[in-house]
NUZA-164234 format. One record per residue: x, z, y of N, C-alpha, C in turn. Coordinates in steps of 0.02 Angstrom, whole numbers, plus 50000, padded with zeros to 5 digits. Layout:
! residues N
XZYXZYXZY;...
//
This chain:
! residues 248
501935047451295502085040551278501515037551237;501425031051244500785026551221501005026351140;500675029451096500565027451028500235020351004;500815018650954500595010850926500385009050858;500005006550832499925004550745500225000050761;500854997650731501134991750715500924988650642;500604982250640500414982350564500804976050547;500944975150484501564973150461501244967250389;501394963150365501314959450294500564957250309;500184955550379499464955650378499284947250323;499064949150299498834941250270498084943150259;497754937650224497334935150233496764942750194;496344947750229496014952050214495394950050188;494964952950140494484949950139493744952650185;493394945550222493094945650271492444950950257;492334951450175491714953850151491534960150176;490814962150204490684968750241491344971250281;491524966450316492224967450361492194974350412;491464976250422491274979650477491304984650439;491204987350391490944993850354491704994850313;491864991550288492764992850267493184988250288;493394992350371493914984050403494704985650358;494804991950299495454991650279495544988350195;494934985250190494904980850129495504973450133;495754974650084496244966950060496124961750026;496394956350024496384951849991496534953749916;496134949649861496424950349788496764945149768;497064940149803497594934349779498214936849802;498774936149762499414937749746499664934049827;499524927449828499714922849882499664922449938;499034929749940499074931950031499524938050032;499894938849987500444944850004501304943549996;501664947950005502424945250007502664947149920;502934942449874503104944249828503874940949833;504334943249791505044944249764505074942149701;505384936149682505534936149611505984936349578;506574935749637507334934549632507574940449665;508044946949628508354951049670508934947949716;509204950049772509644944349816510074953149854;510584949349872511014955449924510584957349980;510574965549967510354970950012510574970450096;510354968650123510574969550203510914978550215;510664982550168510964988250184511224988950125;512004989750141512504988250072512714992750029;512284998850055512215003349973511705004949927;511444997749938510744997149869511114990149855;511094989849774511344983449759510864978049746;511094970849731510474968749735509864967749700;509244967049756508634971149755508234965549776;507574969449769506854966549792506914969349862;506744965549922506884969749977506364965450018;505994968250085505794964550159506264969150195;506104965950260506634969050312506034967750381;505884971850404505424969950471506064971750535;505784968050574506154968750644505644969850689;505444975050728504834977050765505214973650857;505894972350870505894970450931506144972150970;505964979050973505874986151023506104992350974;506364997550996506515002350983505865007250964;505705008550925505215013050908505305021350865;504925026050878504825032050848504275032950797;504445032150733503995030550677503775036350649;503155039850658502655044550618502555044050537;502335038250539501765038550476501785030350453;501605031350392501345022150372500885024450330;500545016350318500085016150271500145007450250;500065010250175500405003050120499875001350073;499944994250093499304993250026499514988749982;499634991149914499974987249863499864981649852;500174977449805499814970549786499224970849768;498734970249763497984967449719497744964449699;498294959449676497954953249619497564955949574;497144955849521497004958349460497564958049434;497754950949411498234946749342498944949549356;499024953149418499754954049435499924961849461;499504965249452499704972749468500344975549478;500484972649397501174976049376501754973049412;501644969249473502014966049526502154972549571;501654976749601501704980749622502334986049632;502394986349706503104991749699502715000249666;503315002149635502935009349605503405014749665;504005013649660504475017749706504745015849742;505105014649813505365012749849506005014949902;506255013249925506695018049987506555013050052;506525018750100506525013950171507095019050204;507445010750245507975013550262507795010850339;508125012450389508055011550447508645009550504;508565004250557509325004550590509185001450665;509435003350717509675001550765509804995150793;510434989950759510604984450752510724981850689;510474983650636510494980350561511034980650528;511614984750559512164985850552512414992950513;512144996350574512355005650539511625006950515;511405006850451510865012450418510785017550388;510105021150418509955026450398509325028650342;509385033950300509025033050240508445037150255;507765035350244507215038650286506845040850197;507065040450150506855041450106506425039350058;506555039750001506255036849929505395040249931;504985036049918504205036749901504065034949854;503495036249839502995033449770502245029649795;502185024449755501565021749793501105022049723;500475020949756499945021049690500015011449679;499755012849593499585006749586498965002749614;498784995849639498044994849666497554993049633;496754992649647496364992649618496414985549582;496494982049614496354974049590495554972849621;495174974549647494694973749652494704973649756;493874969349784494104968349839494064973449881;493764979449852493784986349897494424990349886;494824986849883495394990849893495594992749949;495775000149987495855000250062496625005550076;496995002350012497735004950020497705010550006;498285016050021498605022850007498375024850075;498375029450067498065035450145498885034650184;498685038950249499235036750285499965041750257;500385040850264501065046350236501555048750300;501655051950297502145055350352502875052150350;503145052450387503725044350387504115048350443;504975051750440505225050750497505595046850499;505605042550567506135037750600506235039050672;506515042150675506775045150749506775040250809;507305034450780507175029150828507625021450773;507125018150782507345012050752507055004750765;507434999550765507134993850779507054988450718;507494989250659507494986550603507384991950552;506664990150503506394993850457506694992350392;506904994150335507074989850284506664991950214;506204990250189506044992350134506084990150048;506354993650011506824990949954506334993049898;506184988849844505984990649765506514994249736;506575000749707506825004849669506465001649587;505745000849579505575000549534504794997649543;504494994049510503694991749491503344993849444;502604991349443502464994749367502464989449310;502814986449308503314984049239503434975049235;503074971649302503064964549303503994961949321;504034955649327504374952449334504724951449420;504254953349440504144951749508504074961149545;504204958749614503954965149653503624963449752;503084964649745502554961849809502324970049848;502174968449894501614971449944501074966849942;500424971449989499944968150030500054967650092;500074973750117500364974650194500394981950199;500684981650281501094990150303500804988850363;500484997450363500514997250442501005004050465;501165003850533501815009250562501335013350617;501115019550632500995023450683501735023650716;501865021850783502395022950810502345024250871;502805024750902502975026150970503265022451014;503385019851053504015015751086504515020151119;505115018051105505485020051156505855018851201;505785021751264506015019951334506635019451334;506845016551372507665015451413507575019651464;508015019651491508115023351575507915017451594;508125011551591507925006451622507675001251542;507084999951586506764995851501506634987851509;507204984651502507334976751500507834974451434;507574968651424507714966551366508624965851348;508724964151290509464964751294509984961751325;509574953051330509854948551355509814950251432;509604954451471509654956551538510114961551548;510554963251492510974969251501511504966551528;512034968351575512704966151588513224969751520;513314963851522514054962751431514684961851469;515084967251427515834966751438516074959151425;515824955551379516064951651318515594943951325;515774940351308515134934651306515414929751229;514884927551222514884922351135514444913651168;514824910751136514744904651158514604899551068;514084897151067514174892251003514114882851014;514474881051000514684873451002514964873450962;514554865850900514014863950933513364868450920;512704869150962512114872550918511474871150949;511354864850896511214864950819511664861350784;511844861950742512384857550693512294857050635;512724853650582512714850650532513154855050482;513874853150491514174855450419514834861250471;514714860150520515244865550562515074864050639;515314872050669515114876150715515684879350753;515694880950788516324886950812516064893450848;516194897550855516264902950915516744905650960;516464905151008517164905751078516834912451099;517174918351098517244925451117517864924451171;517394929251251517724929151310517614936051319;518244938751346518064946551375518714950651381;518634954951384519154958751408519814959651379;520664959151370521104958051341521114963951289;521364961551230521394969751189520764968251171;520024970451167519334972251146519304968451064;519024971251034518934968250935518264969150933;518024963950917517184962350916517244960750841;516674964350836516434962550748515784958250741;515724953750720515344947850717515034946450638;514424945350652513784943250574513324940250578;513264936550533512914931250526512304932550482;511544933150495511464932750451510604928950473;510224926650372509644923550376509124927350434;508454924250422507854929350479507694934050430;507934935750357507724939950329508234944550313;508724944050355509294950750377509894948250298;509854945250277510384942650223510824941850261;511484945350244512154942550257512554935650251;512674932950294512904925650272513864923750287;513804927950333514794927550339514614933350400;515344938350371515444941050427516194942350445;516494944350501517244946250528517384949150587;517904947650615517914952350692518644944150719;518414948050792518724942250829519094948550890;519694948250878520194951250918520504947150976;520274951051050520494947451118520894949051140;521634946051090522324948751120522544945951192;521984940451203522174937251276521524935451315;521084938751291520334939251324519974933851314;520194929051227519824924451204520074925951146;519494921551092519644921451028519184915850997;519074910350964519104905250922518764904850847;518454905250832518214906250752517964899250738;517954894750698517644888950654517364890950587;516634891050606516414891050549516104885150489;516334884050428515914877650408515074880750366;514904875550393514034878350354513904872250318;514344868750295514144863250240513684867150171;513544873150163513134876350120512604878450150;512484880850195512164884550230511424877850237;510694883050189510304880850197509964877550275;509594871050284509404870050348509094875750379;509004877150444508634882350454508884887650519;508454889750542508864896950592509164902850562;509794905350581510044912350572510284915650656;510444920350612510364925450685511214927450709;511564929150754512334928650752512364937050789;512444941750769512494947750782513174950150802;513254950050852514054953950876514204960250918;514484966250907514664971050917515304972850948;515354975451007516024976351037516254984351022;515744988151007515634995050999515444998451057;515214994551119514754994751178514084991951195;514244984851170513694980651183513614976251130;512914976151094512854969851053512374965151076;512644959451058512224953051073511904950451025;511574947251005511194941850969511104935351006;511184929050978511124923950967510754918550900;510364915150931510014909250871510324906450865;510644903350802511084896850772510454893950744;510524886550739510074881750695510664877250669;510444878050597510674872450550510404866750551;510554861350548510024855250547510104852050453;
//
C-alpha cells in the first residue's frame, strides 16, 4: 500500500535557505494554532481542554508523526509540554493512542521540530489531539504536525455518500435562521443516534430518533447557535451519514 505524509497546522514556514532546511518554521505565534479558552472535549473523557481535532477524510493507518512546537520567542511557554492523542472512526467511539512529551522550541528561525515518533493508529479517520499541560503560559499552540500514514482500502473504495443506507436524514429548512427540523426515514423499529456538532468536532446537541413507524421528526431551535457551518452525524449502528447544516 502507497505510504502518505499527511501534514497538518501548515502555516506560514519561513522561506529563508528554504532549500537547505525545507523543515524550518515560522517564529510568529500567528502562523500557528493557539487555544486560549479551554472548551468541551469532543472525546468525553478529557474534561475541558486545549484541544485540535483533524479530520484526514479517508481512513488511514498511522506510523509516526512529527510536531513542531510553537516558536514565537515572547511565547514559548504557549507551547504544549504533554499531550494525549486520541483517535476515531466516526468522532463518536474513541480510542486512546497515548500520552507524549514534546520538547520545548527554539524560538529562533532554524527550528526544524522534534524528530519523527512512533505513533500507533491502526485505523482512523478523526485524529484528536489534547493539552494535558504547557510550559507555564496562559495559552496552549502548535506549529504544525505531520502524519506518516497509510490509507486504507475498502473492498470497494467509494465515498460514503455512495454507500446504500438503510435509513435517510432530510433537513428543512437548510440554511436557516433560528430553527430547523430533521425528518429520519427507514426501516420500522430502527433507533438512530444523531449529533451535531461545530467543524472543530464540538458537540452542539445530541439524541436519537426512534422509527416506531419508519419516520421520526426532531425540531431543532438554533436561535443560539453561532452563524456558520456544522456537521449533523447520524448512526443507525450500520450506517452513518453526515450532513452540512448552515446557520445563516
Amino acid at each position: 500500500m502507497k505510504l502518505y505524509t499527511i501534514a497538518l497546522l501548515i502555516f506560514a514556514a519561513s522561506q529563508l535557505d528554504a532549500q537547505c532546511f525545507p523543515d524550518r518554521h515560522s517564529t510568529n505565534w500567528f502562523d500557528s494554532w493557539v487555544s486560549c479558552y479551554a472548551k468541551a472535549n469532543p472525546n468525553p473523557a478529557h474534561p475541558e481542554s486545549h484541544w485540535i481535532l483533524f479530520d484526514l477524510n479517508k481512513l488511514y493507518r498511522i506510523d509516526r508523526m512529527k510536531i513542531w512546537n510553537l516558536n514565537d520567542p515572547d511565547r514559548l511557554s504557549w507551547g504544549m509540554q504533554e499531550i494525549a492523542i486520541d483517535y476515531s472512526e466516526d468522532s463518536l467511539l474513541w480510542n486512546h493512542a497515548g500520552q507524549f512529551v514534546l520538547d520545548q522550541a527554539s524560538g529562533n528561525n532554524r527550528y526544524e521540530g522534534m524528530p519523527w515518533t512512533d505513533l500507533t493508529i491502526p485505523k482512523a479517520r478523526f485524529v484528536l489531539i489534547t493539552a494535558i499541560s504547557n510550559f507555564g503560559g496562559n495559552c496552549a499552540g502548535l506549529s504544525e504536525v505531520f502524519f506518516s500514514a497509510e490509507k486504507v482500502q475498502s473492498p470497494v473504495d467509494v465515498d460514503e455518500e455512495e454507500l446504500a443506507s438503510e435509513y435517510s436524514v432530510d433537513i428543512q429548512p437548510n440554511p436557516f435562521t433560528d430553527l430547523t427540523s430533521l425528518s429520519f426515514q427507514g426501516k420500522p423499529g430502527t433507533r438512530i443516534f444523531y449529533q451535531i456538532t461545530d467543524l472543530f468536532g464540538k458537540s452542539i446537541e445530541s439524541g436519537y430518533a426512534n422509527l416506531d413507524n419508519g419516520y421520526a421528526f426532531t425540531k431543532l431551535s438554533t436561535r443560539k447557535w453561532l452563524p456558520g457551518s456544522y456537521v449533523l452525524i447520524s448512526n443507525d449502528g450500520n450506517q452513518i451519514l453526515r450532513k452540512v447544516l448552515v446557520r445563516m
